[in-house]
C-alpha positions, -999 to +999 in steps of 0.1 A: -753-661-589-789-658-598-786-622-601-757-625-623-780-648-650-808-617-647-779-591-655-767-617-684-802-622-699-805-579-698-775-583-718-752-563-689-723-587-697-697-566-674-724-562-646-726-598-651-693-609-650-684-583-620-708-604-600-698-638-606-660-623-599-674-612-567-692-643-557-658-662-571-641-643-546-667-648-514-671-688-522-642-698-538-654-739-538-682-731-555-675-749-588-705-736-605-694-700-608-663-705-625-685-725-651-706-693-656-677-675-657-658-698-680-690-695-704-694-663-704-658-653-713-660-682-742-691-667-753-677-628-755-647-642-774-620-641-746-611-680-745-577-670-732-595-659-699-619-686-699-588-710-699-572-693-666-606-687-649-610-728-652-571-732-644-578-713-608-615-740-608-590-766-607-567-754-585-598-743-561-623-770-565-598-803-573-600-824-605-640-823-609-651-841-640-669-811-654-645-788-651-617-809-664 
């Protein structure tokens, strides 16, 4: 995940967001990434896919407050 935040701050959004797919993928109870990913989708305007990327966080992770 940390080298998705380097390819964010080079402002590689879709190397970014390949990355924290991939690590989605590889640990999928890792809460954290779909927070980054959720972010980053709300902050390139696609709220739709934000929703459904924290809709699959809940159905991976459980009812955690911060993602609720």
């Amino acid at each position: 995940m940390d080298h998705a935040y380097c390819l964010l701050r080079l402002s590689m959004f879709t190397e970014a967001e390949e990355e924290l797919r991939y690590v989605m993928n590889r640990e999928p109870q890792m809460r954290e990434v779909y927070l980054r990913l959720s972010r980053l989708q709300m902050w390139l305007g696609r709220s739709l896919e934000a929703c459904w990327t924290l809709r699959r966080a809940i159905r991976e992770v459980g009812n955690d407050p911060e993602i609720v």
